[in-house]
C-alpha positions in Angstrom: -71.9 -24.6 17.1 -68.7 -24.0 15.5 -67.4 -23.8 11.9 -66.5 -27.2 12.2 -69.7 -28.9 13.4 -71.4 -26.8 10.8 -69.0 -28.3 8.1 -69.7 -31.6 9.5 -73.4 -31.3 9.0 -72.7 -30.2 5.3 -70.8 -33.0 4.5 -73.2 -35.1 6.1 -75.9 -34.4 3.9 -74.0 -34.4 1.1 -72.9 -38.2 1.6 -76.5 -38.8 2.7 -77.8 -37.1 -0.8 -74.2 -39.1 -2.7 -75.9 -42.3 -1.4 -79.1 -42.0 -2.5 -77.9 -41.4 -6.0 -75.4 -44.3 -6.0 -79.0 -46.0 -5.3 -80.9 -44.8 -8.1 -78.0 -44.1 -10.9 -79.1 -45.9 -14.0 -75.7 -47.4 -15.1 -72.8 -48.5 -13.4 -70.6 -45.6 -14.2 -72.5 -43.3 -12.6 -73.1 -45.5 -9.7 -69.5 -46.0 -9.6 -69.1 -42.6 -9.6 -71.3 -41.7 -7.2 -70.1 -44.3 -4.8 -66.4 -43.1 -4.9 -68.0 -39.2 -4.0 -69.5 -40.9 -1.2 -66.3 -42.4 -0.3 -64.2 -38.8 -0.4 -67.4 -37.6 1.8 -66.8 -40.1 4.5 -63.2 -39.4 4.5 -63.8 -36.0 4.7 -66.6 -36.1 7.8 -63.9 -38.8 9.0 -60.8 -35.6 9.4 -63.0 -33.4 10.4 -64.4 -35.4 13.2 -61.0 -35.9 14.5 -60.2 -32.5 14.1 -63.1 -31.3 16.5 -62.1 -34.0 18.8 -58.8 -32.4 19.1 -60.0 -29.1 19.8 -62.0 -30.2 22.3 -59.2 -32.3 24.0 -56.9 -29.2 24.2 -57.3 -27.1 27.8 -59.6 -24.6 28.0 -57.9 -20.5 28.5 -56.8 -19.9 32.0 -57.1 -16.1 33.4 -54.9 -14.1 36.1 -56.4 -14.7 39.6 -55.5 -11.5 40.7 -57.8 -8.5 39.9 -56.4 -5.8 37.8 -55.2 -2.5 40.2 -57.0 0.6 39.7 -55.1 3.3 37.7 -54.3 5.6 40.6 -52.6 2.7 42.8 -49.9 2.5 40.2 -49.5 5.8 40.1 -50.5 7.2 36.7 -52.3 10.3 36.4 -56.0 9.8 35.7 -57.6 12.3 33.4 -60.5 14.5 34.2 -62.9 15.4 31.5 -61.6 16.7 28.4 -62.4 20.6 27.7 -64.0 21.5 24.5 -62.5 22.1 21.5 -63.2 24.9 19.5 -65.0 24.5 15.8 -63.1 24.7 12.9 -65.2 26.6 10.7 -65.2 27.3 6.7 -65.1 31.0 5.7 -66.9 31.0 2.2 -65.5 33.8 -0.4 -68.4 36.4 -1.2 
């Protein structure tokens, strides 16, 4: 699930929750209200539902068919294990 789909279900349940208080506001302000936040939630799902459809319209990434060459067929030097490296150490003042 993506950040969109989980936008989408957001939204969703806020329009579904808008609804159900346009339903039960007392006067018709507030249900007016309510009813034009329900209307910005459905255009909002509505964008965002065309914006997932685009993204899953555009062609998925394409890799090289060729395997990548080893390091010592294109002649750089390799490394063998790195030697150890000496301490630095902190001489306290007696």
């Amino acid at each position: 699930m993506n950040a969109i789909s989980t936008e989408m279900l957001y939204i969703q349940r806020r329009l579904d929750a808008t609804q159900v208080m346009a339903a039960a506001a007392a006067g018709p302000c507030a249900r007016v209200a309510h009813e034009t936040l329900a209307g910005l939630y459905g255009k909002t799902l509505a964008s965002l539902a065309a914006q997932l459809a685009c993204l899953l319209a555009e062609p998925p990434l394409t890799f090289a068919s060729h395997p990548l060459r080893p390091a010592r067929s294109v002649g750089l030097r390799v490394l063998g294990p790195a030697m150890p490296r000496s301490r630095l150490t902190l001489k306290l003042a007696c």
